[in-house]
Steps between C-alpha positions, in 0.01 A plus 500: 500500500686810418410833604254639212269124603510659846398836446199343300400277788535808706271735236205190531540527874409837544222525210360208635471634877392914420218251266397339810544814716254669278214215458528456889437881566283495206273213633524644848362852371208320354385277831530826690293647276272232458411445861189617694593884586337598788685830489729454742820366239758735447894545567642464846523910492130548420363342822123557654630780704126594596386156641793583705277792670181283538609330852 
């Protein structure tokens, strides 16, 4: 194996895993999507401050 066989293998490697990086976050966007919303999904920084206040 000399070195241009290696920097093939090396090319397939990362194609392969940014392909699989984007179909996972891909298919993860869609479940989220997908699911019942209720209203209350967002991003850690977008929390339900005012049920917070209701106690």
């Amino acid at each position: 194996m000399n070195q241009s066989d290696v920097l093939f293998l090396v090319m397939i490697l990362i194609a392969v895993s940014t392909l699989t990086v984007i179909i996972v976050q891909f298919v993860r966007s869609r479940r989220r999507n997908d699911s019942g919303d209720d209203g209350r999904s967002g991003n850690w920084w977008e929390g339900p401050w005012d049920d917070d206040r209701k106690s």
